[in-house]
C-alpha positions as CSV (number, residue, x, y, z in Angstrom):
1,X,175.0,274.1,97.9
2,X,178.7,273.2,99.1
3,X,180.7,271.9,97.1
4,X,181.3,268.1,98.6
5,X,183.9,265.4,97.1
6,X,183.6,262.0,98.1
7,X,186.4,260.6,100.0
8,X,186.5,257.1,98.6
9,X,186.0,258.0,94.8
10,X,186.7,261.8,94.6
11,X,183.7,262.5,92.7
12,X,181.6,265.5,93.5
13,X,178.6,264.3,95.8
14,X,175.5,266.6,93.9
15,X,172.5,264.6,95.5
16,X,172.8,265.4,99.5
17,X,170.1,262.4,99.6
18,X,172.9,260.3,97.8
19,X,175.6,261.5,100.3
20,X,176.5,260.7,103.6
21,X,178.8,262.5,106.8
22,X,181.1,259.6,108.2
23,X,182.7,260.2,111.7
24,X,186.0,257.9,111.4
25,X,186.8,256.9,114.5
26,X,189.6,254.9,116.8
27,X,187.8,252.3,118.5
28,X,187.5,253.7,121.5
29,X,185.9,256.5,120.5
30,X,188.4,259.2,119.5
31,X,187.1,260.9,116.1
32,X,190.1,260.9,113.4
33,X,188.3,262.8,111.1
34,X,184.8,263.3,109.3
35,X,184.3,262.4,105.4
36,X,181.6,263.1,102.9
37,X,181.0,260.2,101.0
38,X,178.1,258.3,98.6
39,X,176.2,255.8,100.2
40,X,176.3,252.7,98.1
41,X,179.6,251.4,96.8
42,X,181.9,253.6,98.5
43,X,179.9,253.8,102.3
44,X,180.3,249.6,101.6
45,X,183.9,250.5,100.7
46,X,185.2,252.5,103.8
47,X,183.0,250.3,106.0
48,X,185.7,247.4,104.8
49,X,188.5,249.6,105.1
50,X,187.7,250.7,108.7
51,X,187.1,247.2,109.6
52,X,190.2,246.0,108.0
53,X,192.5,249.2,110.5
54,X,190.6,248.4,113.6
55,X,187.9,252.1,112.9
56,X,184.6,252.2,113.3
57,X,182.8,254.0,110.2
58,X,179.6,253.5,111.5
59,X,178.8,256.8,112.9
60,X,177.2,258.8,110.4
61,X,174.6,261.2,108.9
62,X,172.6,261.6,105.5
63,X,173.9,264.4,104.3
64,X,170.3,265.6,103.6
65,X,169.5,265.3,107.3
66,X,171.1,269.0,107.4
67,X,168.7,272.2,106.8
68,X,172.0,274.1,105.7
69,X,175.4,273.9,104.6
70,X,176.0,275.6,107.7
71,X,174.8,272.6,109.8
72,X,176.7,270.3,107.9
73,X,180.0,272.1,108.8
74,X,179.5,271.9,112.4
75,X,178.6,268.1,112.1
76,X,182.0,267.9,110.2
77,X,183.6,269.8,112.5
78,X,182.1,268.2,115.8
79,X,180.4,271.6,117.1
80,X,176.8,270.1,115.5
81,X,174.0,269.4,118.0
82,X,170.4,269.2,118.0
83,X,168.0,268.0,121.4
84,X,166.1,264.8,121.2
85,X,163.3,266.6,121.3
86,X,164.3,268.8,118.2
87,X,165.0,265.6,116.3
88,X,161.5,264.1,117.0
89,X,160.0,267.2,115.6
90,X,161.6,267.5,112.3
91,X,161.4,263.9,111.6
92,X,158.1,261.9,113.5
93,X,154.3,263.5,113.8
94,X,152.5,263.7,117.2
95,X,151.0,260.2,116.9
96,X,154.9,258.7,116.9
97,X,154.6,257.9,113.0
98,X,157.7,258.6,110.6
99,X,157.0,262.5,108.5
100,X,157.2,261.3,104.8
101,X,157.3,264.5,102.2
């Protein structure tokens, strides 16, 4: 496990199903730069922030989405990809209904 650090707080982020990958971006667009942060109180923090400097923050992943640190890397660093087809299958059955654990 990577070791993560929130941008808003600068707390370690230890639960990747607490965490979350934030794409700033210009408005048009143009990523600035991608953050970890926890959802809750600090994703409601740099959602204000953005909003308040003309950003979008609303482009974003759970950081548990990831199989591997190695995926989370290439999200953060904009190489990341994965087919519609590969997201269905880790994430909805064959009859269209959400995979729950």
């Amino acid at each position: 496990m990577a070791n993560y650090i929130c941008a808003i707080c600068n707390q370690p982020i230890t639960d990747y199903n607490n965490g979350l990958l934030v794409k700033i971006q210009k408005p048009y667009g143009n990523i600035l730069k991608t953050v970890p942060i926890h959802k809750g109180d600090c994703d409601n923090y740099l959602e204000r922030y953005g909003r308040n400097n003309g950003l979008n923050t609303n482009s974003c992943m759970e950081m548990s989405f990831f199989d591997s640190d190695e995926q989370r890397a290439e999200y953060m660093n904009g190489t990341f990809s994965m087919t519609d087809d590969e997201f269905y299958n880790k994430y909805f059955n064959e009859d269209g209904t959400l995979k729950t654990d």
